[in-house]
N, C-alpha and C positions, 0 to 999 in steps of 0.2 A: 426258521428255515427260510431260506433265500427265495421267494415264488419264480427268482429265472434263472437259478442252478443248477435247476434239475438234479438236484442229490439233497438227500436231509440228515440228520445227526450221523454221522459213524457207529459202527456194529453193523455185526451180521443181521441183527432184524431188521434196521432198518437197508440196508441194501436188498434186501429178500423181497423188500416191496416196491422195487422200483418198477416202474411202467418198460422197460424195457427188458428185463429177466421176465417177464410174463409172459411178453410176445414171443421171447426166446423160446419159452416152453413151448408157444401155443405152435410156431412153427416146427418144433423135434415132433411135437403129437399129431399134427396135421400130414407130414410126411411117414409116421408110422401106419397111421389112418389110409392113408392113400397106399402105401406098399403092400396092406394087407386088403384092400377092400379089390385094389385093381387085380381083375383076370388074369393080366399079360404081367404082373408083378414087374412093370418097367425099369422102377425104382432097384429091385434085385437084380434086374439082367443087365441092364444097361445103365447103374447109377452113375459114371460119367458124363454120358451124353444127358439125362435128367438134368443134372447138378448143373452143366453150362447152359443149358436153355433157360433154368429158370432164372439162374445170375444174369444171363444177359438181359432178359426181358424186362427183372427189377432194376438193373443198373440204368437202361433208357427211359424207364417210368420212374426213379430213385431222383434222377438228375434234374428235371425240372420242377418233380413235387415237392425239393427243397427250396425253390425259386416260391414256390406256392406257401410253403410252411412260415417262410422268413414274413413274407406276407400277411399273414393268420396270426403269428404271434406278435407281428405291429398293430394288430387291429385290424386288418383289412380284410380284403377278400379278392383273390383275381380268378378270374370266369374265364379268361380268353388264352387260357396255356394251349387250348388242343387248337385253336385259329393263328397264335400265334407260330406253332411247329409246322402248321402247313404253308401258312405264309413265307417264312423262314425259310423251311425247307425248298418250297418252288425259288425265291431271292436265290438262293445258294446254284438252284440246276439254271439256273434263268444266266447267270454270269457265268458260268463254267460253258453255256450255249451259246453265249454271245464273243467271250474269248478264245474257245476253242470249237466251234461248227463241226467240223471234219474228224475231231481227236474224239469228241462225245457219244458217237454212235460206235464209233470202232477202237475206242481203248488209249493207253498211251497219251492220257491228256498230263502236259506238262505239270509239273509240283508249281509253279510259280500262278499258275492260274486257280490252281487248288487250292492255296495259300487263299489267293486274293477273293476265290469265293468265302470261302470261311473266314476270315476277317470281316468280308463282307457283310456277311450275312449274324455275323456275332453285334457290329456296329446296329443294324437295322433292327437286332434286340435291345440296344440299347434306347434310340429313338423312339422303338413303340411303348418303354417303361416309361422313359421322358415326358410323354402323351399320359400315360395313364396316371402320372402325380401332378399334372396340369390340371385334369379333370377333373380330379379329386381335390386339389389344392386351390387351385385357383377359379375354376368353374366353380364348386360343389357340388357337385356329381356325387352322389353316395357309391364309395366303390364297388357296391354289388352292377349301378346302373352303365357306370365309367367301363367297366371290363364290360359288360354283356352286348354295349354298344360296340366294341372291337371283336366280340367272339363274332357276331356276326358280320358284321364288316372288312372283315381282314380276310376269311374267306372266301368271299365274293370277289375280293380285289386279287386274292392268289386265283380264282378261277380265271379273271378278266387277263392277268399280267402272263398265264399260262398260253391260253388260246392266243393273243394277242404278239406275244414274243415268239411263238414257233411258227406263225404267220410272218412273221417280219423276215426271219432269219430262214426257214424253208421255204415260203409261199405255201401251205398248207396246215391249217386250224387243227390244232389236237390237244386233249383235255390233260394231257401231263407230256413232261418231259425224262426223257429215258436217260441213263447215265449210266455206259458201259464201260469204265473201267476200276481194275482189280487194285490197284491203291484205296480208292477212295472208298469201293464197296466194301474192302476188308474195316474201314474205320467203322461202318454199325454190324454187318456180319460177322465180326469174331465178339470174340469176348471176351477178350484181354483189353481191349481200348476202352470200349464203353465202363468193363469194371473198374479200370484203372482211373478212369476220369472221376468216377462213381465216389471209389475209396477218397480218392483226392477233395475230392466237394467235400463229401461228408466231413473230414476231417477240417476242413480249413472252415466252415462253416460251424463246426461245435468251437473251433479256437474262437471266430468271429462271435457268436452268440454269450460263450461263457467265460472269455476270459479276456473279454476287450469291453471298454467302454462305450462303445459305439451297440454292442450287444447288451449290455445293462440297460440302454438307453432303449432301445427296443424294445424290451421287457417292461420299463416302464409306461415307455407308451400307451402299448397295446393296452396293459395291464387297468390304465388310467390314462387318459391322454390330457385332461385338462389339467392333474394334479403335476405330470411332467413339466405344460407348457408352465405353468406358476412355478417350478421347481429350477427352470432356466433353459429346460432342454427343448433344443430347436427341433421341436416335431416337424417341421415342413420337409428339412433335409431329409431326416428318418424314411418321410414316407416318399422320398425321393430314390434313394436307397433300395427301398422294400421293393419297389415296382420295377426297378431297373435291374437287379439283384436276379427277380426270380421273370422278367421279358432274353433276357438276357441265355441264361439255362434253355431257357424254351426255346429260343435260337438255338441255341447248342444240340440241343435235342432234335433239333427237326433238319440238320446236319445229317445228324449219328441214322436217321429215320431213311434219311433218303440212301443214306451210304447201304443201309438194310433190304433195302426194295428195290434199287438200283433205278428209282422214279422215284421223278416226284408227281403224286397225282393231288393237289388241293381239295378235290370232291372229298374224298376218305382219308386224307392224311390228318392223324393226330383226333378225329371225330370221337366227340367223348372224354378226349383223356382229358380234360380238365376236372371230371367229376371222380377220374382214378386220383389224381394226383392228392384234390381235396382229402379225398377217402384215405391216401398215406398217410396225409400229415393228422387225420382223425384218430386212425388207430395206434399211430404212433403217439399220441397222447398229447396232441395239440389242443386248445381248445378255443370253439371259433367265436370265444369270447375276447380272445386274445390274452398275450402275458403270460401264456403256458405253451410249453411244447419244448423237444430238445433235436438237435442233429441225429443222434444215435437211432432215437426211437420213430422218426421219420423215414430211415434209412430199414428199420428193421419192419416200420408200414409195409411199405413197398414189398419187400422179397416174401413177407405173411400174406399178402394180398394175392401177387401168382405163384406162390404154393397153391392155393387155395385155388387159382385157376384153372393151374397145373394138373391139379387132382378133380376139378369136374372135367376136362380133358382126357384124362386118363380112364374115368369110371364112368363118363357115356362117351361114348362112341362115335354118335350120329348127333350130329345137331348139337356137341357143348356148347357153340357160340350164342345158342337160342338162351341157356339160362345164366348165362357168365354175369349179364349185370343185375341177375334178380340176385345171385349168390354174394357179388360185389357188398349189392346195398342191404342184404340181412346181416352179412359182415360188419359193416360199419354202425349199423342199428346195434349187433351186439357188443361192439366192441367199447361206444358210449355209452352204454347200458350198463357195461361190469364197471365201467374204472368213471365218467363223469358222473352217472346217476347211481352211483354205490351211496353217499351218504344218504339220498332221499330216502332210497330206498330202506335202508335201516332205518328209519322214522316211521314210515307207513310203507304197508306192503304192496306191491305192486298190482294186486287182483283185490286190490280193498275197496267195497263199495259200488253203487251203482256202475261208476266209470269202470272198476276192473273188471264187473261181471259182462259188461258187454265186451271190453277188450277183449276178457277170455273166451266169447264162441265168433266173434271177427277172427280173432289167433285159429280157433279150432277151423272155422270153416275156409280160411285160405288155406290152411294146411291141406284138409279135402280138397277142395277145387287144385289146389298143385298137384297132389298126388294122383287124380284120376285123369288129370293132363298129361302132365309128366312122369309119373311113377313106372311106368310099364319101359322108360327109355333105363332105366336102373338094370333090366333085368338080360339075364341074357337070352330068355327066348320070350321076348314082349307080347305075340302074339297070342301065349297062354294064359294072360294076366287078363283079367274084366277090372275095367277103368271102375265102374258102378262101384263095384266090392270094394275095391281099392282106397277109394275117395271115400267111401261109408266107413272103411273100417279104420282106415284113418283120422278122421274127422271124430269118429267115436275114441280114440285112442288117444288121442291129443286133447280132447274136453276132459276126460278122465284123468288125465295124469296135470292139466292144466290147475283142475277142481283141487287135485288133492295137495298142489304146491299151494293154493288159496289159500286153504285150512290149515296147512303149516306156516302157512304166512303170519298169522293170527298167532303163531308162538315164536317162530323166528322171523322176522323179515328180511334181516338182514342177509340170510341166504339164499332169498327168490334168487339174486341174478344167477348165481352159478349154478343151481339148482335147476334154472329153466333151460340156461348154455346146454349142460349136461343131458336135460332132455331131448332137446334137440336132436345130440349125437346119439341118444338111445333109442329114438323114432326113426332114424334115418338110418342107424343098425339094424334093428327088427325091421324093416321094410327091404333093406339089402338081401337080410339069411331070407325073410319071407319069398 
């Protein structure tokens, strides 16, 4: 089998185990879970309006975490997608301020300045990629340190070029720029544009990966980079490509961002998504060893990632945004856990030995500590709930059911992973009807 085909022999068996039919299911199950778990059954009343929030939200987090993926599977790594969408995005309001003053507050900003921001600001994705394969290429910058230096710095300069430009052009310092008109806010507001562009990447980016040489050539890279460069192939460009590829998107996305919020504010724009985007192209079956990962399953990252948002949205109430990236990062932890650390795991079991028996009351007692935190926001009348109990009887329920997959472990290992998945959603069931 090809390692960057992403497909293995023909037959139904082997299609039944692609990394991407998984997620497929894991998203059908996640939204059954959430129809039946949520109060207000949104999903039944109103599955319309559900179904376009959550496509649009995945298609503006879809679009640059392929920029991030192409990345991953050359070998690298970029840190700076959520600094470069904020940067991006203020470039974009920054020239649409300085071409049009008067149109920008009150609507009716000409198409031809529209244009010339987005182009704009697509170019200065390409410049900031340019930068990060210099630093990587020809500095040595290890690419984790090359992006971390821009996540931080490119921020700071979207703040400086924010205050600084509305100063120039009003005589008055303000921390974003506002952009009132209905063209441009309909390009990240609706959800025809953003999926459309969405469908479009994804597709030309699985042609790019699997059925051109230049995607072969990635795959080896990543895969091996010293054995490609003895093999002929020009890794400089590659990682040329890779960086400019996915700075690029990020621009695009911090377009689509500002068209969304109708501002652009650098402080909060984009903060974080660099570790969603990572998190797409992980569960979509990337791996950040590079020479693994595909279009499709990147694409189907993303939209499993706010499902899953979607539905701690729907099922607390108050405060989801408090556990959205505890939920993100036990997501991703699970989701390497079933499909990269599947073989290990069928070798020795996952609660084997000194190291598993402390894992497993670390595992039990976050579970308590969450639940006597957070458990009582699950419920619908929370102030009947004792945190104490909660957290005790929790914490006892999860050492117990942890114990007895130990001991099974010992006869199958191979089925910790889904076994512990599984428990999860059966702690987190009993704790709901509780």
């Amino acid at each position: 089998m090809s390692v960057f085909s992403g497909t293995s022999s023909s037959g139904w068996k082997s299609l039944l185990r692609r990394h991407e039919l998984g997620l497929l299911l894991a998203i059908v199950v996640a939204v059954l879970v959430t129809a039946l778990v949520d109060p207000q059954h949104n999903y039944f009343y109103e599955p319309t309006l559900s179904a376009q929030n959550i496509l649009r939200q995945a298609s503006l987090l879809g679009i640059f975490a392929l920029g991030s993926a192409v990345v991953i599977i050359a070998g690298g790594i970029d840190l700076s997608s959520g600094s470069v969408i904020a940067f991006s995005g203020t470039v974009c309001a920054t020239l649409i301020l300085l071409l049009a003053p008067e149109q920008i507050h009150t609507g009716g900003v000409p198409k031809w300045v529209l244009a010339v921001a987005i182009a704009g600001t697509l170019l200065v994705g390409f410049f900031i990629g340019t930068l990060h394969a210099w630093l990587v290429i020809r500095v040595g910058l290890p690419p984790f340190v090359a992006t971390l230096a821009t996540l931080v710095g490119l921020r700071s300069f979207a703040r400086a070029m924010c205050q600084g430009m509305t100063e120039a052009v009003s005589g008055s310092r303000s921390t974003q720029i506002q952009v009132y008109d209905e063209s441009f806010r309909y390009l990240g507001s609706s959800t025809v544009v953003p999926l459309t562009l969405f469908v479009l990447l994804v597709l030309g980016t699985w042609v790019l990966l699997s059925r051109t040489v230049l995607g072969r050539h990635l795959y080896a890279m990543g895969g091996n980079e010293q054995a490609a460069r003895l093999c002929g192939i020009r890794t400089d460009r590659l990682k040329w490509f890779a960086y400019v590829f996915s700075a690029v998107l990020s621009s695009l996305a911090g377009v689509l961002y500002v068209g969304f919020e109708s501002a652009a504010n650098p402080q909060t724009m984009g903060r974080g998504y660099e570790l969603n985007a990572i998190a797409s192209a992980v569960v979509g079956g990337c791996s950040l060893q590079g020479g693994v990962g595909t279009a499709p399953g990147v694409a189907l990252g993303a939209v499993f990632l706010h499902v899953v948002i979607d539905a701690v949205n729907k099922i607390i109430k108050t405060g989801a945004n408090v556990y959205e990236g505890l939920i993100v990062g036990t997501v991703v932890v699970l989701a390497v856990a079933l499909t990269q650390g599947l073989q290990q795991s069928r070798r020795e079991g996952l609660f084997q030995g000194a190291l598993g028996v402390m894992a497993l009351f670390t595992l039990a007692l976050l579970a308590g500590a969450f639940a006597a935190v957070a458990g009582p926001d699950f419920f619908r009348q929370p102030q009947e709930v004792s945190r104490v109990w909660l957290g005790l009887g929790t914490l006892g329920l999860t050492a117990l059911a942890l114990g007895v997959l130990a001991l099974l472990g010992r006869w199958k290992a191979r089925w910790q992973p889904t076994a512990s998945a599984l428990l999860l959603v059966g702690v987190l069931w009993l704790l709901r009807q509780w």
